[in-house]
C-alpha positions in Angstrom: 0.0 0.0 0.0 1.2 3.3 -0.4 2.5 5.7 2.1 1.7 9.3 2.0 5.2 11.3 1.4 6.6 13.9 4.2 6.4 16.9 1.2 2.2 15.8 1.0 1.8 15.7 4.9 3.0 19.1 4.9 1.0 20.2 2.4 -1.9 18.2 3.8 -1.8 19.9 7.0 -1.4 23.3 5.2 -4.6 22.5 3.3 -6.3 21.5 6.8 -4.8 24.6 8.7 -6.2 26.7 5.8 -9.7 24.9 6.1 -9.6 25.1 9.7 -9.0 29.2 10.0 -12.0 29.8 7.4 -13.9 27.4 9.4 -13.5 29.2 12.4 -14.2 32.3 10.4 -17.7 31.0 9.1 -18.3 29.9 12.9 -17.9 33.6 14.2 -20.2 34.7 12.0 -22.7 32.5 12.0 -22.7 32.7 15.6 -23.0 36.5 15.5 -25.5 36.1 13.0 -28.0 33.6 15.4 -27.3 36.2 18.6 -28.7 39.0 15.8 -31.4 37.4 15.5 -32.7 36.1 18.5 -31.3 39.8 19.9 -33.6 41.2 17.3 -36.6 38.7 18.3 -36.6 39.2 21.4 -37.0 43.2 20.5 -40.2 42.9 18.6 -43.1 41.0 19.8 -44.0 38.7 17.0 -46.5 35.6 16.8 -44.8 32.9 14.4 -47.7 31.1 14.0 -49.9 34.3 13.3 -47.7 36.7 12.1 -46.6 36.6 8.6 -43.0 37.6 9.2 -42.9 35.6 12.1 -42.4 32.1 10.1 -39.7 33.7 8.3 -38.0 34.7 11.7 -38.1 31.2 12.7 -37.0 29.7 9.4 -33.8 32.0 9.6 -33.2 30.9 13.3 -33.4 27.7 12.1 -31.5 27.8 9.4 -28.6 29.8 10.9 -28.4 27.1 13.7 -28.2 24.3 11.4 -25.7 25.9 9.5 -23.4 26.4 13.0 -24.0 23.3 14.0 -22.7 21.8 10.5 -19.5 24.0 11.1 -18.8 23.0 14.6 -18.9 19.4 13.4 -17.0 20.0 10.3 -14.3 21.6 12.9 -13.9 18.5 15.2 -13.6 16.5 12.3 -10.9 18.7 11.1 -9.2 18.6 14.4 -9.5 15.0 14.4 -7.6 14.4 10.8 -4.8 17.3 11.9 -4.2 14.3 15.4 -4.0 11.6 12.7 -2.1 12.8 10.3 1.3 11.6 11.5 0.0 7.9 12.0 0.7 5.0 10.0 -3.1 4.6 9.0 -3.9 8.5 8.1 -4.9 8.1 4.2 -6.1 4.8 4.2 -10.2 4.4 3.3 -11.8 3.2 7.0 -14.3 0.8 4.5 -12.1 -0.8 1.9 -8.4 -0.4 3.3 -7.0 1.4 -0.2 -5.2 4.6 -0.2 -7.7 7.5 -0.2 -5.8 9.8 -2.5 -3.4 12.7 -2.0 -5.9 14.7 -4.2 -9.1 13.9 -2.0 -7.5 14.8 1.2 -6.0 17.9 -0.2 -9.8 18.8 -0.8 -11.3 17.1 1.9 -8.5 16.7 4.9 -11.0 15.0 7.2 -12.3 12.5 4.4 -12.2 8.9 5.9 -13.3 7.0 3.0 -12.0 6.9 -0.7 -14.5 8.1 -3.3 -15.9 4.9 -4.1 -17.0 4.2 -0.7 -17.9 7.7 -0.2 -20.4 7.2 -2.9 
């Protein structure tokens, strides 16, 4: 099986640090974005159910928090790749065994499977 090269773990790691800082990025502002509008909620007295902007309100809430939530997740998965990077099995597809790809986990540093078994 192939091993992945010192030259591509740096570069892999680069590609993860990279991912990780506008991660954090989209996190802050999402986060910023949810407090807004609760903040601004919480100012006007609104009736989802009867008022029409009211649904809207709620869709954006819940939208905004979905969207965090995806982010936060996406970060520990990050973090997790970046602590397995320097082990023996980082690149290696967790369903079939094969090497995953240098050009996969240059895209997608936390992938754990190889495309065909991502698919």
């Amino acid at each position: 099986m192939r091993e992945i090269t010192l030259r591509e773990r740096c570069a892999l790691r680069g590609a993860a640090m990279a991912e990780l800082q506008t991660l954090e990025q989209q996190i802050s502002a999402l986060a910023r974005s949810f407090d807004d509008i609760v903040a601004g909620q919480s100012l006007v007295n609104t009736d989802d159910e009867h008022d029409p902007e009211g649904s809207t309100i709620a869709f954006e809430r819940s939208q905004v928090s979905a969207l965090l939530r995806q982010a936060k997740d996406d970060r520990t998965a990050l973090l997790m790749s970046l602590t397995r990077m320097d082990e023996p099995g980082y690149g290696v597809c967790e369903v079939c065994k094969e090497f995953i790809g240098v050009e996969r986990l240059l895209v997608l540093p936390a992938a754990t499977k190889c495309i065909n078994c991502a698919r």
